[in-house]
C-alpha positions in Angstrom: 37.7 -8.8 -95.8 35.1 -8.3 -93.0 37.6 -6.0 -90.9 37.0 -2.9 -92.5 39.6 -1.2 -94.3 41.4 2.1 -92.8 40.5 5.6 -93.4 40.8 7.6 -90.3 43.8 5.7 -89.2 45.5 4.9 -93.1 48.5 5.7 -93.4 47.8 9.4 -95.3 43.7 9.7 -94.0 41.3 8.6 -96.5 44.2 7.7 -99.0 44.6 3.8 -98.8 48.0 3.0 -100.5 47.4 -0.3 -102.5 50.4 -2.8 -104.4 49.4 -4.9 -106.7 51.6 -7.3 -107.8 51.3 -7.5 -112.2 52.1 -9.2 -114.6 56.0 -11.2 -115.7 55.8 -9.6 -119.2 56.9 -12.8 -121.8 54.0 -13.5 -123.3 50.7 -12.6 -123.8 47.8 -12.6 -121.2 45.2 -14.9 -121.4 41.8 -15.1 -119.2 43.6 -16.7 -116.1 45.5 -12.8 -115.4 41.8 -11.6 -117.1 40.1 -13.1 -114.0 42.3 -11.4 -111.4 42.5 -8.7 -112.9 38.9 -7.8 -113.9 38.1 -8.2 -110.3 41.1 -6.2 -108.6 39.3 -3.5 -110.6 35.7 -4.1 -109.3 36.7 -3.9 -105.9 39.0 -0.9 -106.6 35.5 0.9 -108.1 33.8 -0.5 -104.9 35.8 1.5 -103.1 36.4 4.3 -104.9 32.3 5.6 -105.9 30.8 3.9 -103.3 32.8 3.6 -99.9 34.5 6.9 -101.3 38.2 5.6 -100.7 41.4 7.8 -102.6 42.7 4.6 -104.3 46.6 5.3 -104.4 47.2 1.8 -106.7 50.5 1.1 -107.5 51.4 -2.2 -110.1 54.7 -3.8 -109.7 55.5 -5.1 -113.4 58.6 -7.3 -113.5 60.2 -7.2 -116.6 63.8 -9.0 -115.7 62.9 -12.8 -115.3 64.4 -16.2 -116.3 61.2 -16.9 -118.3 62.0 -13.3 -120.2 65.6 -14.1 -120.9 64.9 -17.2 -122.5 61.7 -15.7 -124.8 64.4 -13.1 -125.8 67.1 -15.6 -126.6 65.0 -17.4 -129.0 63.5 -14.6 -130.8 67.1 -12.9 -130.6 66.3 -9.9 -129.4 66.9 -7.8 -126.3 65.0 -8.9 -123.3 64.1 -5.2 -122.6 62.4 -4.8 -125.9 60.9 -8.1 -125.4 59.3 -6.8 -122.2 58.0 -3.5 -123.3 56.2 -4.8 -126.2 54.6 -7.8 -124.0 53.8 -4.8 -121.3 51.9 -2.5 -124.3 50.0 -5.6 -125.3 49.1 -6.0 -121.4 47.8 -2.8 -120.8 46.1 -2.8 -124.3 44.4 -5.8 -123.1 43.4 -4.5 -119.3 41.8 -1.5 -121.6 40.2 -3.8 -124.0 38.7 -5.5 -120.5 37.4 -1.9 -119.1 40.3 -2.4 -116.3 41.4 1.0 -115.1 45.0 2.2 -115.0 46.7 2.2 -111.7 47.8 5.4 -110.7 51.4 4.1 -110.4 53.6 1.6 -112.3 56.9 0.0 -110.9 59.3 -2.0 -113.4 61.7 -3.5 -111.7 64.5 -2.7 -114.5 64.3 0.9 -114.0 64.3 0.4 -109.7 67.6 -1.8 -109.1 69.7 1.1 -107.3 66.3 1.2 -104.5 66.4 -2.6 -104.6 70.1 -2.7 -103.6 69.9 -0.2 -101.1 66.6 -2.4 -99.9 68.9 -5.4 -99.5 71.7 -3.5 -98.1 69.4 -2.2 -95.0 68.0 -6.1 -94.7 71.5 -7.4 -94.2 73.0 -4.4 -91.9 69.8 -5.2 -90.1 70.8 -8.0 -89.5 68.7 -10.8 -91.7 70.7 -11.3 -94.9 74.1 -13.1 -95.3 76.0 -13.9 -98.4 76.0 -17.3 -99.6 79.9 -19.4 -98.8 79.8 -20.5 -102.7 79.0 -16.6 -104.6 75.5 -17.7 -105.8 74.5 -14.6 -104.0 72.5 -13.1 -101.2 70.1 -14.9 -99.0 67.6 -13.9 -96.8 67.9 -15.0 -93.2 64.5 -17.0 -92.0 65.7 -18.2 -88.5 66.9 -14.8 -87.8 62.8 -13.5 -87.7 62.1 -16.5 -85.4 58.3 -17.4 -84.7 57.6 -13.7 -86.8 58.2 -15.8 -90.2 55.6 -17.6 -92.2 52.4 -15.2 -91.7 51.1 -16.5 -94.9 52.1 -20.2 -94.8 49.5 -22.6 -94.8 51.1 -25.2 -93.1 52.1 -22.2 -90.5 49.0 -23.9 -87.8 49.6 -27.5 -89.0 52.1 -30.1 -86.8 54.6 -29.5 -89.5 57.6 -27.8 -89.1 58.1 -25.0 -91.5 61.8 -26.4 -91.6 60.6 -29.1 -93.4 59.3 -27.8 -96.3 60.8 -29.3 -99.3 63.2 -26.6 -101.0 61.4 -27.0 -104.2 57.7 -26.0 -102.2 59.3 -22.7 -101.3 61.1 -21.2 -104.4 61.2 -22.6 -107.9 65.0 -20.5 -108.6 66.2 -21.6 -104.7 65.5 -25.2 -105.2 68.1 -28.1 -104.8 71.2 -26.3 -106.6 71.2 -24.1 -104.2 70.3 -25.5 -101.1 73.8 -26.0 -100.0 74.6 -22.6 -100.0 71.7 -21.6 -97.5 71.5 -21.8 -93.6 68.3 -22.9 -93.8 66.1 -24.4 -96.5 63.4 -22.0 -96.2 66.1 -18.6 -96.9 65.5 -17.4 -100.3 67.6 -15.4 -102.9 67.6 -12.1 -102.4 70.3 -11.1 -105.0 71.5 -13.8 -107.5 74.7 -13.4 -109.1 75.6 -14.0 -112.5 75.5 -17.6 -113.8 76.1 -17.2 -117.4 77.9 -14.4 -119.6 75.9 -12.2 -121.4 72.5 -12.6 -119.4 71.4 -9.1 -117.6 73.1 -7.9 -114.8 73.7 -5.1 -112.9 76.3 -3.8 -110.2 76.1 -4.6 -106.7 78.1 -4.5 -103.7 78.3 -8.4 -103.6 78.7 -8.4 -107.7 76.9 -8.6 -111.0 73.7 -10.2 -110.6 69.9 -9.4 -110.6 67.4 -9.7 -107.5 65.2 -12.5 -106.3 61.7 -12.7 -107.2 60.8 -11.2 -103.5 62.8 -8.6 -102.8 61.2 -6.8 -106.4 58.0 -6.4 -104.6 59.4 -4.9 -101.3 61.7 -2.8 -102.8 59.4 -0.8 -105.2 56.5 -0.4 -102.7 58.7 1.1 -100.5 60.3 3.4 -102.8 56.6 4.5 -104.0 54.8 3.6 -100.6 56.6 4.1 -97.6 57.3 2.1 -94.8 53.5 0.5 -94.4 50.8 0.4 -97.3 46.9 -0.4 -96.3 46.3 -3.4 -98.7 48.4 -5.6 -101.0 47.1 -7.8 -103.8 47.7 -10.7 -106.3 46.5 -14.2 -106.9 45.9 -16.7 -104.6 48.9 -18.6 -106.1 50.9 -15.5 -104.9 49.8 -15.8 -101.0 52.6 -18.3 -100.3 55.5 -17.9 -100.7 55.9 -14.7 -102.2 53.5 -12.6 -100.1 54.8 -14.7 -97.0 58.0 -13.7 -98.0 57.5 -9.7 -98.9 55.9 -9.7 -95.2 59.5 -11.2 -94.1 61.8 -8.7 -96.1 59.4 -5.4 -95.4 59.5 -6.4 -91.4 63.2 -7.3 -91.2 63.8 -4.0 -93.4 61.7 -1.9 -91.3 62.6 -3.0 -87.6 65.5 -0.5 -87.6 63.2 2.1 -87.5 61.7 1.0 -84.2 64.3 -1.4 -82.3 66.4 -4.1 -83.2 64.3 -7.2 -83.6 61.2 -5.9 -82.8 58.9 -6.2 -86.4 56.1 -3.7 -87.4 53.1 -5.0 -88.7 54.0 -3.8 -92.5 50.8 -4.7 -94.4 47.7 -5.9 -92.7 45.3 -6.5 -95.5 45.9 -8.8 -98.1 43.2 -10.0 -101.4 44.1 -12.9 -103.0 42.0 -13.6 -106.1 40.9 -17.2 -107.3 41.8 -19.6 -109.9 40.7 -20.1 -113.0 40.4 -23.8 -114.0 39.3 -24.6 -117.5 38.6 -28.5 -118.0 39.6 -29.4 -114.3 42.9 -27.7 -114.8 44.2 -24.1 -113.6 44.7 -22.2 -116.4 48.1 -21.2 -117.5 50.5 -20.9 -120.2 52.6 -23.9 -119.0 50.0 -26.1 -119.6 49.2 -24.7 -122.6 45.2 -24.7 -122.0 44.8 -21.1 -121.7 42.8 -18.8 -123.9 44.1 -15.2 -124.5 42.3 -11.9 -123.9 42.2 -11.2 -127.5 40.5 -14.6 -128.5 38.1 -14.3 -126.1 37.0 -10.5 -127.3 36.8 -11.7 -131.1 33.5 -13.8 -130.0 32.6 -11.8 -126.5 32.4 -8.9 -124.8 34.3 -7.2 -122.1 31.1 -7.1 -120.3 30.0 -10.7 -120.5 33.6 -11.8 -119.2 33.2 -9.1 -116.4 29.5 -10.7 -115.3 31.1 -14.1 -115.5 33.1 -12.6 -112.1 30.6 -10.7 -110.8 29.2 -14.1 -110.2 31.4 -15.3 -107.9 33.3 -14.0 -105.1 36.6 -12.7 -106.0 38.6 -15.3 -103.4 36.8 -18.5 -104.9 38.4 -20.3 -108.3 36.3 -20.1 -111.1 35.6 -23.1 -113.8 35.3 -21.8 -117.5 33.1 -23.3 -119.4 30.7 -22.5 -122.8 27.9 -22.8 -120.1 29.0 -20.4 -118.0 30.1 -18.0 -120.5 26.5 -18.4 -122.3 25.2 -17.5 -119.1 26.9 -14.4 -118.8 25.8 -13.6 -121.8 22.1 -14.5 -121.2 22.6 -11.9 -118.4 23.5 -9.2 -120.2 21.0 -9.7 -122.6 18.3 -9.6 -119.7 19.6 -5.8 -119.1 19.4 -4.6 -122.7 16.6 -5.9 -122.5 15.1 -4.0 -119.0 16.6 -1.0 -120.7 15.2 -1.2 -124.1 11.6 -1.2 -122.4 12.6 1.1 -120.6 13.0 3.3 -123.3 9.9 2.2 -124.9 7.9 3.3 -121.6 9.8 6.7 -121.2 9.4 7.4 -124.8 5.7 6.7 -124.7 5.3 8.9 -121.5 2.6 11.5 -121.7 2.2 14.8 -120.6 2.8 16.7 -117.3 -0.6 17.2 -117.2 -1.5 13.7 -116.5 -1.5 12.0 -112.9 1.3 12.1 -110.8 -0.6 10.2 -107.7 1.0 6.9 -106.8 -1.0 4.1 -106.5 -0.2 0.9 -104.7 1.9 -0.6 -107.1 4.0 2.5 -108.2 4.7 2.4 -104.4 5.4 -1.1 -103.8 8.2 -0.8 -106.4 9.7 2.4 -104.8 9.9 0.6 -101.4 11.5 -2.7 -103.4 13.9 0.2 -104.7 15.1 1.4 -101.7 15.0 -2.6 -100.0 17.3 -3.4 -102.9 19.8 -0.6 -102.5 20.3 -1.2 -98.7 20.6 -4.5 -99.6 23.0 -4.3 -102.1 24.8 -2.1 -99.7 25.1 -4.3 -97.2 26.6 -7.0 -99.9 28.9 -4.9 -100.7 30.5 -4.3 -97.1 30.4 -8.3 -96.7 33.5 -9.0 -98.5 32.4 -7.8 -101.8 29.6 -9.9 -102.0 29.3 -9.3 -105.7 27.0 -13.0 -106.7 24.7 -11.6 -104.1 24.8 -8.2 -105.7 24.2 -9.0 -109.3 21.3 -11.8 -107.5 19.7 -8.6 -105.8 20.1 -6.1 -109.3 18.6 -8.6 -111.5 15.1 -9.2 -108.9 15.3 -5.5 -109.3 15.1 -5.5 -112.9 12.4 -8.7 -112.8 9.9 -6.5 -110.7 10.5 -3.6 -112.6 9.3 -5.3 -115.4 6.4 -7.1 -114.1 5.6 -3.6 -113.1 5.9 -2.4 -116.6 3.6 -4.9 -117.9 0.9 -4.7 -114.9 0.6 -0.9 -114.9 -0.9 0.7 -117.7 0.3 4.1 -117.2 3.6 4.5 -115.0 4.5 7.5 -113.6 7.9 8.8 -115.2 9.2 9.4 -111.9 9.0 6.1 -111.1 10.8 4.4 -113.8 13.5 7.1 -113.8 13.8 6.4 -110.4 14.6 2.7 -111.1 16.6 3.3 -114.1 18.8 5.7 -112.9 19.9 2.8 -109.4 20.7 0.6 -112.4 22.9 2.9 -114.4 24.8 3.9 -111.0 25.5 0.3 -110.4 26.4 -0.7 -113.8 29.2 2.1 -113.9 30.3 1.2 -110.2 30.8 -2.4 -111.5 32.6 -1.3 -114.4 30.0 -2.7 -116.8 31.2 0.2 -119.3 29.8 -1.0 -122.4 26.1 -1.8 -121.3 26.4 1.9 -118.9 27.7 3.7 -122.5 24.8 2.3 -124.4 21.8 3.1 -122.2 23.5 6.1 -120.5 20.9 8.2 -122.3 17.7 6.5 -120.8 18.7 8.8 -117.9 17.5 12.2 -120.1 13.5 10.6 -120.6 13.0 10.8 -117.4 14.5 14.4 -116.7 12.0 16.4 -115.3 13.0 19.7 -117.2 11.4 19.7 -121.2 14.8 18.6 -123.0 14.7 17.4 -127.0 13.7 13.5 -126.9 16.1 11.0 -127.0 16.1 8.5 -129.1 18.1 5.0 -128.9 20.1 6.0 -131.9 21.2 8.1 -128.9 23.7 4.9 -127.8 23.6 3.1 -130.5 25.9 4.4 -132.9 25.5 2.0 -136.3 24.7 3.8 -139.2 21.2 2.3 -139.5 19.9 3.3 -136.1 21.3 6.8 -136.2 19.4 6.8 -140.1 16.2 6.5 -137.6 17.1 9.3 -135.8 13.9 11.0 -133.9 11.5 12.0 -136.5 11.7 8.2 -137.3 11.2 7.1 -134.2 8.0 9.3 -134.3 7.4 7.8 -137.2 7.6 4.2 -136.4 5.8 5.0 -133.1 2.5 6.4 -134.9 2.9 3.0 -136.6 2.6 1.3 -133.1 -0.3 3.2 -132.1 -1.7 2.8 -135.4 -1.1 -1.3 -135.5 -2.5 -1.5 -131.6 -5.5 0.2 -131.9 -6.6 -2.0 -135.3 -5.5 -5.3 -133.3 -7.6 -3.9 -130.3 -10.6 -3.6 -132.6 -9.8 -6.8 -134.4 -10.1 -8.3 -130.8 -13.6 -7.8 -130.2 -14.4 -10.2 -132.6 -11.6 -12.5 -133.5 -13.8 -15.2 -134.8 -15.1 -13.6 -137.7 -13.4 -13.5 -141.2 -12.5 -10.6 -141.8 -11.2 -9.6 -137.8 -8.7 -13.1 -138.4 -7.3 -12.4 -141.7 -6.7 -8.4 -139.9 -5.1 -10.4 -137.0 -2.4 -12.5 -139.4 -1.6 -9.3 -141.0 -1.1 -8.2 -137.8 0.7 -10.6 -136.7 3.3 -11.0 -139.9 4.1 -7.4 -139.6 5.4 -8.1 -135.9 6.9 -11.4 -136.7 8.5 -11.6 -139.4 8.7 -8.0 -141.4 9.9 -5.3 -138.7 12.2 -7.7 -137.0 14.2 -7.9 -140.2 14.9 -3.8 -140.5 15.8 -4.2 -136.3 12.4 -3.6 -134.4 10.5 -5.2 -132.1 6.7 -5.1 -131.3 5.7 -6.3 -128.4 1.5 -6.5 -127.6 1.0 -5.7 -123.6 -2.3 -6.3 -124.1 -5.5 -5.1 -126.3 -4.5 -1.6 -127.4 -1.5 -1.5 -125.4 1.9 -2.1 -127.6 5.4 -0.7 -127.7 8.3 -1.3 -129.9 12.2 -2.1 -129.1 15.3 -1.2 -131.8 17.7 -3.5 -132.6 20.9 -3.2 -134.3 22.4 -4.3 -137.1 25.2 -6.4 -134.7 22.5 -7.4 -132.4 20.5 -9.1 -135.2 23.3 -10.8 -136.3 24.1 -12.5 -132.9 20.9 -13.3 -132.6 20.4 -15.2 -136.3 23.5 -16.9 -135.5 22.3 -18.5 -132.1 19.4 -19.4 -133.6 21.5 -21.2 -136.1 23.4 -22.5 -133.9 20.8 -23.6 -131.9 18.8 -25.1 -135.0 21.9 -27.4 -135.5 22.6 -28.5 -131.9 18.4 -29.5 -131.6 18.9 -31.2 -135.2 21.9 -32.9 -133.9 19.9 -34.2 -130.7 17.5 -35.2 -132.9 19.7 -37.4 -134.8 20.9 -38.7 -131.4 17.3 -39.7 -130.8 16.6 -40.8 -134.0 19.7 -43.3 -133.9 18.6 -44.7 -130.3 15.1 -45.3 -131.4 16.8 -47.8 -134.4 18.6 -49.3 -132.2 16.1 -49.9 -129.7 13.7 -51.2 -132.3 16.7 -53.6 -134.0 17.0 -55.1 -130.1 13.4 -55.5 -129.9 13.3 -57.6 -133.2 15.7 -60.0 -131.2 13.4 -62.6 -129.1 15.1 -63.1 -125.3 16.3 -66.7 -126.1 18.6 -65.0 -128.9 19.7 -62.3 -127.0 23.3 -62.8 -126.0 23.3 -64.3 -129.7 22.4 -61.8 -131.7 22.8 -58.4 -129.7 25.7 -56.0 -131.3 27.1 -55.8 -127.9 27.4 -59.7 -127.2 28.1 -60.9 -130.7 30.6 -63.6 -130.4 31.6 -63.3 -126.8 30.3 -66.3 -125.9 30.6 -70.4 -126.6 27.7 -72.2 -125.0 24.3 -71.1 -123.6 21.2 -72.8 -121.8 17.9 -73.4 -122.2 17.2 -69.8 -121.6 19.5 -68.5 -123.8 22.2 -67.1 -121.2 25.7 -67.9 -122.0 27.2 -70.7 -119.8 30.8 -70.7 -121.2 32.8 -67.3 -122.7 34.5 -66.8 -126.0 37.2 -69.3 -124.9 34.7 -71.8 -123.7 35.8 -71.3 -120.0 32.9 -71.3 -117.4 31.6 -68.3 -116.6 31.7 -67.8 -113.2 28.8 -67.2 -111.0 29.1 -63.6 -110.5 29.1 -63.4 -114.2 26.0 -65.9 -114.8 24.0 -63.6 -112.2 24.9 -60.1 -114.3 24.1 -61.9 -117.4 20.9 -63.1 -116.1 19.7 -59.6 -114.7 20.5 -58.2 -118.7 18.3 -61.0 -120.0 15.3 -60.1 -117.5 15.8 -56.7 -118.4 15.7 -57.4 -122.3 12.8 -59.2 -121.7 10.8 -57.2 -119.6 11.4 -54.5 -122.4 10.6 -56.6 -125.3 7.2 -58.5 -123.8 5.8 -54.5 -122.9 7.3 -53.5 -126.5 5.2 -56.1 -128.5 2.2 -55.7 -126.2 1.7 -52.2 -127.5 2.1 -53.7 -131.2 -1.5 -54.0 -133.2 
């Protein structure tokens, strides 16, 4: 989306009128709808703090849908209640995600007297017709000539768009009904009853219920208007349902100008990536998904949000452990920034000290300001969010080498920094990690305000126990600690400086860790301390578990190749093909040099095979003469 989006010339100025098409509410959402989603919402923040956009979003939920009818048959109950309780656990689970509301929802239940008036404009316009058979009302392709197929990928290609397979266009317009069109690429815009007792509703051509299409068009015009600035939904929504929306909206509009003559209706569209999880899109029919709520029981809303931060929101994503680990490792890297943060500011002295800026107090300023225009300019580049987060995170690096190279930071500085990180945090919609650390802001304020303490954001019961005078406490300790290892350090080699140096060093490692606090030696004299919570510690003992297992595990692995490799070295290379596991009894007859001539079945082997055989023989060789050379 390198064309930049309207503002003077939107529709209402400065108001850009968004659809976004949501969720068919039968079942529950898993990470696939998480994916789109999630990013749908950084863009809308992208626009809305930084480009300073009105976002009027509107979400079309359809909630009248084979695949709802036939949930609701089997649990025997009524589709509609079937619907609103899948549509609460949505929304429950876009909250959960830190996915804002849109301003505007659209069910298509409670819209089917604007959809039949919709339709009804379409056909006295001139591009509808009802089927010869009943099955309903169809919309006219051939009728919008050349103007059809904006979205259809094979729109450029030497294929006709004629010849598109009925079942490549519309999954409920396939072969049972491609008799009753004029054309196989028309699609249903009403549908008439099939069977008694499923939903229906009143129409001028009978009971029925709409097309899949025509739901879209219908509700964004009743909501919209006549034109709307940008249109959304996943990339396996570009063709044919957007294609067709563009079809319906122009053929519906055209009255309004002259007859024939089609209005561009929408001129932005964002269509968000796949997810694939083992090589395979994720989705329900394939029963390889993983829900919202399965995924928050283990992660956080965060980590799932900085696995799509790093990638563009067009591209498809893989899932993977991995990747999700490295989200996680990510986030971790900005508690971390802000925790020393916190530890600086809180150490801060003063006013009376220094304010003067020395080189490097400057250098990270100007990397400051680099990094925002930066960052700016990624953002304008279609949302260039991998390059972003790339761009926030050498940010956070410098800042920290900064932290450890200067001994006595101005506050300005590292407010400075801290507070860029915050803003971008909440414009990405990192809400949890911005909640916790929203109060590293205040250390930096330049007006005398109480101190804050990380208790502050973390609200266990244990850390809030700290509360300030603890913190004072614990940071007397620090000074305390630091100046005895400084003096310690003057002399480590004698007795009684070592055994002062152990202590030391137990208290850091293994003692405060436990009660959730960190120490961390900057150099001689120099040492600050971190808080952990009770949560935090417990993540962290369990990776190490789990990471004790997996390198005892490889270890095994090792272990097991090793007695392998020393059973095949017991074997001379005469015996080989005899005695190896992997060539026991798969051969009849062998020659001088021990390679098989003849196979299980005393056939020949054939050449090919003697020349594979004799490469594994030289190879087993080779390994066992340099083996037994490096035996006593």
């Amino acid at each position: 989306m390198r064309e930049p989006l309207p503002r003077a010339n939107a529709v209402v100025p400065n108001v850009l009128k968004w659809y976004a098409c949501g969720p068919t509410v039968y079942d529950r959402a898993h990470l696939g709808h998480a994916r789109a989603y999630v990013s749908q919402d950084i863009l809308r923040r992208i626009l809305e703090k930084r480009f300073r956009y009105n976002v009027f979003l509107v979400m079309g939920v359809t909630d009248v849908d084979d695949k709802i009818i036939k949930r609701a048959q089997e649990r025997k109950i009524h589709f509609a209640e079937l619907a609103r309780d899948e549509e609460r656990a949505f929304f429950e689970d876009m909250e959960a995600l830190y996915v804002q509301p849109p301003n505007t929802i659209t069910r298509v239940s409670e819209h089917m007297s604007e959809i039949i008036e919709y339709v009804e404009k379409i056909q006295k316009n001139g591009f509808a017709y009802e089927s010869s058979d009943g099955s309903g009302v169809y919309f006219h392709t051939k009728e919008l000539g050349d103007a059809y197929g904006k979205l259809d990928p094979m729109r450029n290609a030497h294929v006709s768009a004629s010849d598109v397979q009925a079942s490549d266009v519309e999954d409920d317009d396939a072969a049972s009904m491609v008799t009753a069109k004029k054309d196989r690429r028309d699609f249903a815009l009403w549908k008439a009853s099939k069977e008694p007792g499923e939903p229906s509703w009143d129409s001028p051509w009978g009971p029925g219920r709409p097309g899949w299409h025509i739901e879209c068009s219908a509700m964004t015009h009743h909501v919209l208007g006549d034109k709307l600035d940008l249109h959304s939904g996943g990339i396996d929504l570009r063709f044919p349902h957007h294609n067709n929306e563009i079809a319906q909206c122009e053929a519906h509009n055209c009255g309004v100008d002259h007859y024939h003559h089609h209005p561009e209706w929408c001129k932005h569209f964002v269509h968000f990536g796949h997810l694939y999880i083992q090589g395979l899109k994720m989705s329900k029919s394939l029963k390889n998904f993983i829900s919202i709520k399965e995924f928050l029981e283990d992660h956080t809303a965060d980590q799932f949000r900085l696995f799509c931060l790093q990638f563009k929101y067009r591209s498809n994503l893989h899932y993977s452990e991995d990747r999700i680990r490295d989200a996680v490792v990510l986030s971790d890297r900005i508690k971390s920034f802000f925790k020393s943060i916190h530890a600086y500011g809180s150490e801060r002295s003063s006013a009376s000290k220094s304010k003067k800026c020395d080189d490097m107090d400057l250098n990270l300023l100007n990397t400051l300001f680099a990094t925002k225009g930066s960052i700016d300019a990624a953002l304008r580049d279609d949302f260039n969010t991998p390059l972003v987060l790339t761009l926030l995170l050498e940010l956070i690096s410098r800042t920290n080498q900064y932290l450890l190279d200067r001994l006595d930071a101005p506050s300005e500085v590292l407010g400075s920094v801290a507070k860029y990180v915050l803003e971008m945090l909440d414009l990405l919609g990192l809400e949890g990690l911005h909640r916790e650390f929203a109060h590293v802001e205040q250390l930096f304020a330049i007006t005398s305000t109480p101190r804050v303490t990380l208790a502050a954001s973390s609200q266990t019961a244990e850390s809030s126990a700290l509360g300030s005078s603890g913190e004072d406490i614990l940071r007397a300790l620090v000074r305390f600690r630091a100046a005895v290892r400084e003096e310690a350090l003057k002399n480590p080699a004698a007795s009684h400086n070592s055994a002062i140096l152990k202590l030391c060093d137990a208290i850091r490692n293994d003692e405060l860790p436990q009660l959730g606090i960190h120490i961390e030696d900057l150099a001689p004299g120099r040492s600050i301390f971190k808080l952990s919570s009770k949560e935090e510690r417990e993540a962290a003992e369990a990776a190490a578990i789990a990471a004790k297992a997996e390198a005892e595990a490889l270890a095994a692995q090792l272990r097991a190749k090793q007695q392998e490799f020393e059973a095949l070295m017991q074997i001379a290379p005469v015996e080989f093909f005899q005695k190896a596991p992997e060539y026991t009894n798969k051969f009849a007859a062998f020659d001088a040099n021990g390679v098989p001539t003849h196979d299980a079945n005393n056939e020949l082997l054939t050449k090919s095979q003697l020349k594979k055989l004799q490469k594994k023989r030289d190879k087993h060789e080779k390994a066992y003469t340099k083996y037994w050379e490096t035996k006593p």
